[in-house]
N, C-alpha and C positions, 0 to 999 in steps of 0.2 A: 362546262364541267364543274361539279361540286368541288367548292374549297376546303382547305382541309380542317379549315377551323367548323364549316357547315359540318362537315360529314365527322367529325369526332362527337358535335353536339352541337343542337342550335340552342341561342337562349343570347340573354344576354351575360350569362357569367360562365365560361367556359374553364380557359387556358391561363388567363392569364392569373396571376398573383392576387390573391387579395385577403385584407388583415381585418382583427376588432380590435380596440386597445382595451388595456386590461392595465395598466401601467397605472400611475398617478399623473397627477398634474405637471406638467413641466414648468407652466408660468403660473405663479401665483397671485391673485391681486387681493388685500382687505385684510382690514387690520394693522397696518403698517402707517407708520410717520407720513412716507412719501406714496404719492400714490401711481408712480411707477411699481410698471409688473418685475418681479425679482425669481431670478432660477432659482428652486428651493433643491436642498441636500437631499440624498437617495433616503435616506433615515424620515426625511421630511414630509414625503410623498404619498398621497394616500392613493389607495385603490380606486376606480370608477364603480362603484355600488357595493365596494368588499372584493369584490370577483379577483380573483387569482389567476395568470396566465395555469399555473399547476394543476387548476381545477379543468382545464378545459382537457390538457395533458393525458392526466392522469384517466379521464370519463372517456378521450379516444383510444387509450390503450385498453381499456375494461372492458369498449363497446367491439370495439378487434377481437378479443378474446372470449370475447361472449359468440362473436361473429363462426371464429375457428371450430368453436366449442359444437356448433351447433351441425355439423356434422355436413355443410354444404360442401366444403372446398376439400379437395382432394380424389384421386381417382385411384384405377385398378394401375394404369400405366402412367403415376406419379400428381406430381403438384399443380395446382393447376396454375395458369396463366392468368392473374389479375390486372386489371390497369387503371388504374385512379385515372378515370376519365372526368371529371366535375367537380371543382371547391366552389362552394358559394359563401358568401360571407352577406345575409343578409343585416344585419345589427348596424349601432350608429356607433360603435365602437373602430379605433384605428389605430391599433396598439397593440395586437398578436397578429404575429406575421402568417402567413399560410405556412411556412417550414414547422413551425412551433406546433402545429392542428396538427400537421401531415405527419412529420416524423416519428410520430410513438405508432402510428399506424403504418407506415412501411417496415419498420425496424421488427415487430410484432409479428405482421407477416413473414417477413425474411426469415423471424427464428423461428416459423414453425415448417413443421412437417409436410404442410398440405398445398400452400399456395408462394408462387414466385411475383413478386408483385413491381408494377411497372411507372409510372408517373406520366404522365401526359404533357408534362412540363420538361420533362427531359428531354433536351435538342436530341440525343441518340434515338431515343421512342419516337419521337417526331418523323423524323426523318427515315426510319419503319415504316412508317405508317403512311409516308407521303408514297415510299415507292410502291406499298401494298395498295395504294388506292389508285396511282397511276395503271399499276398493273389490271385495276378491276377486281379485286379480290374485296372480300367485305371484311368488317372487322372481329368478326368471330371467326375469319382463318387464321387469325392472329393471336385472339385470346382467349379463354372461356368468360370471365367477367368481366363487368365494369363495375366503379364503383364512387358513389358520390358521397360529398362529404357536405353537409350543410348547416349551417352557422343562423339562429335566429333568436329574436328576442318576443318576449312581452311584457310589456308596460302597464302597472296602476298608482294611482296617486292617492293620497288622503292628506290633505293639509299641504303640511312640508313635507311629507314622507314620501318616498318613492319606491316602488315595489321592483324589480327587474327579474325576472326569470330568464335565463339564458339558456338555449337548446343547441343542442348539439346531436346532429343526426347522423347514422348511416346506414347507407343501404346497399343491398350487391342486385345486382343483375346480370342474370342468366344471359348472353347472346348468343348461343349456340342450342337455343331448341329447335323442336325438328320440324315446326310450322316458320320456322326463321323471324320469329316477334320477339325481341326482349320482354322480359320477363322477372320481374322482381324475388328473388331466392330468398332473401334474408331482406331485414328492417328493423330497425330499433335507434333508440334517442335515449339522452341521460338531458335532466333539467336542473340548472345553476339556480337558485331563486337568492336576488342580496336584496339589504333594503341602503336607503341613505336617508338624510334627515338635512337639507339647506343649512339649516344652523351649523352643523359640521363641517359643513364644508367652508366656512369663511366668507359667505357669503356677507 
């Protein structure tokens, strides 16, 4: 029998949690007397390329809201049934948590009109879902959408400088069409672009 991590999604990044860091440095080395590494004060701390956990925030609630806006979610007999089935965190960052990505995108959902939205990570949703699948039921008796959320970079260099553009994707999928294929409803991304300079950084 399919397990329930197969059957919600294959891949290598499903269920479980996972972060970019966006934060500063925690150990700082260069410049200093000694050349032990030293915890620097939150005042002290730079960004990783500028990039702001707010920015990611802020571009998943615009991108929900652009989502709503766009006239998929919602029916004649009420809200529909979403469930953030997929986080992917593909970037070399480890510094925003998946709560930090997720939250402005369920909370979003939650206060509108058209969609009740579900986490794949919640034991309760889980445990839905394990008895729905034992039972033989698919998962569009469950829900109308899924929805992924995905985290990715691009890199260029020139000198000392470093280019970073950060994306930020999300997409709904249709599972309840009437040939039973998911089906992509909506799609759209916002791009982060910072730079940084090695000399800045202490190096």
């Amino acid at each position: 029998m399919m397990s329930l991590q197969a059957w919600l999604g294959r891949g290598g990044c499903r269920l479980a949690a996972m972060a970019f860091v966006v934060g500063g440095v925690a150990i700082f080395q260069g410049c200093q007397a000694s050349q032990n590494p030293r915890v620097v004060d939150e005042s002290e701390r730079i960004t990783t390329a500028g990039l702001d956990i707010q920015d990611i925030e802020r571009f998943a609630r615009e991108l929900t809201e652009e989502m709503i806006a766009a006239g998929v979610l919602g029916e004649d007999d009420g809200p529909s049934d979403v469930l953030l089935r997929e986080y992917l965190n593909d970037t070399r960052e480890s510094g925003i948590t998946r709560q930090r990505v997720v939250f402005p995108i369920m909370t979003t959902l939650l206060r509108s009109a058209v969609a009740r939205p579900f986490d794949a990570n919640d034991p309760d949703v889980l445990e839905k879902v394990d008895e729905a699948m034992f039972a033989g039921r698919e998962l569009g008796d469950l829900y109308d959408f899924t929805l992924k959320v995905r985290l990715y970079e691009d890199t260029a260099r020139l000198n000392n400088t470093r280019q970073v553009s950060y994306i930020i994707q999300l997409e709904l999928i249709d599972i309840t069409t009437p040939d039973g294929i998911p089906r992509s409803a909506w799609l759209d991304q916002r791009t982060i672009t910072k730079q940084e300079t090695r000399a800045s950084l202490g190096f």
